[in-house]
N, C-alpha and C positions, 0 to 999 in steps of 0.2 A: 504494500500500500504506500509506502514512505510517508513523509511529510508532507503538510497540504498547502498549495500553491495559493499564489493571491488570488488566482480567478477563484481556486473552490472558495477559497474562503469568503469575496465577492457574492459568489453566487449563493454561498448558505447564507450569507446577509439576507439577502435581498429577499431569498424564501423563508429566514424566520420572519424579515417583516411583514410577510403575503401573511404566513399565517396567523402572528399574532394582532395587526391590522385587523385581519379580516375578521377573527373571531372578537376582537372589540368595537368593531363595527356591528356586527352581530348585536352583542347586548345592547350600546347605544345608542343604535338609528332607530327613528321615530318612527320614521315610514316603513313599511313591513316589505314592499319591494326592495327597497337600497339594502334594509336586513339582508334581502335575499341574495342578492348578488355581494353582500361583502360575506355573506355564509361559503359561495361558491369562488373568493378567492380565497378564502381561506382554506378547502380542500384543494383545492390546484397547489396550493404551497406545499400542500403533507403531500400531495404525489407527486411534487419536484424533488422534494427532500429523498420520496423512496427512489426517484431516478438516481440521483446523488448517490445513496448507499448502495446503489447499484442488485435494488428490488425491482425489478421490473416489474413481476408479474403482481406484484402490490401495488405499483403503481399505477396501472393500466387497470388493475380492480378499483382502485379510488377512483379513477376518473369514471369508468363505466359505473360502479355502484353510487356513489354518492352523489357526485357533478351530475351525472348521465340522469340516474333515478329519482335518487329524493330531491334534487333540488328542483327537477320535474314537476314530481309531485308536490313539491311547496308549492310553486308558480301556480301548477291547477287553482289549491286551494286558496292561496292568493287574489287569482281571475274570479274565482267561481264566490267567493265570499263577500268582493267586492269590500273593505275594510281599509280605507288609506291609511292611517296609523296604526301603531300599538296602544296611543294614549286612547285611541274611540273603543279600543275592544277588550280593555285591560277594568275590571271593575274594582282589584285590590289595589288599593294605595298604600303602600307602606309607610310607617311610621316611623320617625329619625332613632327609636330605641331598635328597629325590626332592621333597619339599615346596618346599623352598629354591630348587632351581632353575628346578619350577616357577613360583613366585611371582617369580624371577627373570626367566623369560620373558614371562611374561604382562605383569611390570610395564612392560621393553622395545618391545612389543608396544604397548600403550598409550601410551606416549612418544613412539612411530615414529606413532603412529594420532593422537595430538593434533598435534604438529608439522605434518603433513602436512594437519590442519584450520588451524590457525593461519596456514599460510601459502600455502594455497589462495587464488588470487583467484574470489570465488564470484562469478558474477553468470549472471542468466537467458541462455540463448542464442537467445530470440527465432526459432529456430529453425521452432517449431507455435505458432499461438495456441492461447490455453488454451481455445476450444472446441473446435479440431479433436484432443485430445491421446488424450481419448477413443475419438473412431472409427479415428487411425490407431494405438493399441494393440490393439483390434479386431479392428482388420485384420491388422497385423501377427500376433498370437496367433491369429487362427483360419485364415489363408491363408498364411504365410509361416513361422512355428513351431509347428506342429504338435506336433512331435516332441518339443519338453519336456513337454507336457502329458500324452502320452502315458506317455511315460519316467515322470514323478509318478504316474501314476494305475497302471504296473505294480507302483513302487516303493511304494505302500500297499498294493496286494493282496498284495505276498509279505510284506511287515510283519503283514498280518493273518493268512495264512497262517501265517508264522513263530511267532506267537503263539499259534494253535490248537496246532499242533505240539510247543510246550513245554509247553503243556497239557495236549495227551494225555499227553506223558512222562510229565513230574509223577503226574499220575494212574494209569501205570501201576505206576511204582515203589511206592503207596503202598498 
């Protein structure tokens, strides 16, 4: 592997910014579409990074499951809700004591999640070489776990479902 060159290092810049940009756009955009698209830069940076580690087939899964799928399915529900903010569709208001100890735990949370990077011994397990990592994912995902992909692929039709559904509401009340 050697030492990492200015471009990698360049380029992992620029994709943690994709994703931590993206998923703090996420929480603070008002409008539920700009949500949306900084939700979908922020998974295009996790599968630049898995380019980078030189995951391909993780990579090419993030774009096709996540970008590809759910953010799909956001948009439907999105269109189909018709809802231009989060402030018109959010009925909870928090309170500066609910704030508190949120940011309280999340900050916990992160402390307990860096520590446990900091003192992780990382090292490759040599376990698959990196050609065979791909066919026994493969394998494993199409003869051995079934069952998640299926579970995912129910769990977006009742999201799109659910979405038609708040849509006719909407529609009929109006």
């Amino acid at each position: 592997m050697g030492e990492p060159t200015t471009g990698k290092i360049i380029v992992f810049s620029v994709l943690t910014a994709m994703v931590i940009g993206g998923g703090l756009g996420v929480v603070f955009l008002r409008n539920v579409f700009h949500a949306l698209v900084a939700m979908v830069v922020c998974f295009l940076g996790v599968a630049g990074v898995y380019f980078s580690l030189q995951a391909d087939f993780l990579a090419v899964m993030q774009v096709l499951i996540y970008v590809g799928a759910v953010a799909v399915v956001i948009a439907f529900a999105v269109m189909l809700t018709r809802r231009g903010t989060m402030a018109d569709s959010n009925r909870f208001v928090a309170s500066g004591l609910q704030l508190a100890i949120g940011a309280a735990v999340a900050a916990g949370v992160g402390v307990a999640l860096l520590r446990l990077i900091c003192e992780t011994a990382w090292q490759a397990s040599g376990k698959f070489p990196a050609t065979d990592v791909t066919r026994f994912l493969g394998e494993a995902l199409l003869t051995r776990l079934p069952i998640p992909f299926e579970i995912a692929a129910v769990l977006l039709l009742v999201a799109l479902v659910g979405a038609v559904m708040i849509a006719l509401e909407e529609v009929h009340k109006s």
